[in-house]
N, C-alpha and C positions, 0 to 999 in steps of 0.2 A: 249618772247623777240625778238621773227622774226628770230631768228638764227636756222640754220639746219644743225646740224653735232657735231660733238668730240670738246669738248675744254678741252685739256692741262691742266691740273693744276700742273703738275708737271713734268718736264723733267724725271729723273729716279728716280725708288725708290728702296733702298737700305734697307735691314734687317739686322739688324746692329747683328753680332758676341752674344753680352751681353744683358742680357736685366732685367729687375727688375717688368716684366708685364706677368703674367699668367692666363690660362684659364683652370682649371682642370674639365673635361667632366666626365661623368660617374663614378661618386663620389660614387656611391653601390662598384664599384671593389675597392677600397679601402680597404674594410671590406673582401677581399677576397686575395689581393695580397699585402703583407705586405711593400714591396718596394713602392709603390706605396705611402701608408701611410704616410712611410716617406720623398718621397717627397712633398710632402704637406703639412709636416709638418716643411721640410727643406724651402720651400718657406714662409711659415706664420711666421718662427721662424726668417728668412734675412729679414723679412719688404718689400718682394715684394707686388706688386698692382696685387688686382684680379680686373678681367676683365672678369668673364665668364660670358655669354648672356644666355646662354642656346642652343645655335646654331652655327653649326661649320662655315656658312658665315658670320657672324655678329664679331666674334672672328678672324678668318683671316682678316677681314676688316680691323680691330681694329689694326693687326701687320703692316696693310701697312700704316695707319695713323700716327702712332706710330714710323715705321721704327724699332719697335721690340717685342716680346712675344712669348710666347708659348703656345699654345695649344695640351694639353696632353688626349689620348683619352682612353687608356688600356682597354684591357678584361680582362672576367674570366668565371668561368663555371658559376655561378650564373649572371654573367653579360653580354653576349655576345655582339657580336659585334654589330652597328646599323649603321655605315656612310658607304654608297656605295661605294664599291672603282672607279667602272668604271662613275660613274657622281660624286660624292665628295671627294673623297680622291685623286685621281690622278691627278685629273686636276685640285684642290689648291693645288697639292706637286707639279706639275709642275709648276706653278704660284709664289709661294713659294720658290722652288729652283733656278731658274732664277731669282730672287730678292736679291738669296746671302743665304738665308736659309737651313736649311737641313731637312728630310721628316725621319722618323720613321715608319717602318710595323709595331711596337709594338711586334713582336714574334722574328724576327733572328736581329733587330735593323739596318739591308738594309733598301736603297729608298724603298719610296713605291710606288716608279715610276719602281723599278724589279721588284713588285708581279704579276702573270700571272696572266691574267682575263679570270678567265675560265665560267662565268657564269653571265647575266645582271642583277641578285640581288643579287652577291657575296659581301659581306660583310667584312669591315677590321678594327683591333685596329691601330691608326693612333697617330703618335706625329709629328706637324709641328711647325717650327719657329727659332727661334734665333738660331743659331749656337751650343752655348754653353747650352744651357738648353734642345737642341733635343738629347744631348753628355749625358748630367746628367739623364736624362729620361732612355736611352737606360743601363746607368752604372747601376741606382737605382734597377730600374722596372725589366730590363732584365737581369740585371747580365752579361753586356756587357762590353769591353770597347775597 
């Protein structure tokens, strides 16, 4: 089109508190972390919308389009962890949380913008998105609240 550079499509985008759009990742920890189960079971049983790709950029995408989702990542022993915290996890939880969202480590239910990066293939269970479903994540999964 002869254009060179950025075009705007949208002034600001906001991750809205609620949301009825989930992406649940590594669905083997399920079978491993009973919380977990249930919420998945709590999302399919309220009529929310899956959305998982199979990929943690394609599902973040998906929340900014949207203006809301969650994508829920948990470990287990039989499932360890696979998204990188220092190239994937931090820097869509910082993306994320500057959008109005909140970031889950998956183990103490902190940003996963506090976990120290001690190593460049350190690896982390990851919950990002909507306000309230990164809240429900942390209650279910972690026995947080």
């Amino acid at each position: 089109n002869g254009y060179n550079g950025w075009i705007c499509s949208r002034e600001q985008i906001k991750i809205e508190e609620k949301s009825k759009i989930f992406a649940p990742a590594n669905m083997r920890a399920a079978q491993d972390v009973d919380g977990y189960a249930k919420l998945i079971d709590y999302w399919m049983g309220n009529r929310y919308t899956l959305r998982y790709s199979g990929g943690l950029v394609p599902d973040v995408c998906q929340q900014f389009t949207k203006r809301m989702g969650v994508f829920a990542n948990p470990t287990s022993a039989s499932s360890p962890a696979k998204i990188r915290l220092a190239f994937e996890a931090a820097p869509f939880g910082y993306l994320v949380e500057k959008a109005g969202g909140l970031t889950s480590d998956g183990v103490t239910g902190g940003s996963v913008l506090d976990v120290e990066i001690t190593g460049i293939d350190q690896r982390t269970a990851l919950c990002l998105g909507s306000a309230d479903e990164v809240k429900r994540f942390n209650s279910m999964v972690l026995g947080k609240q």
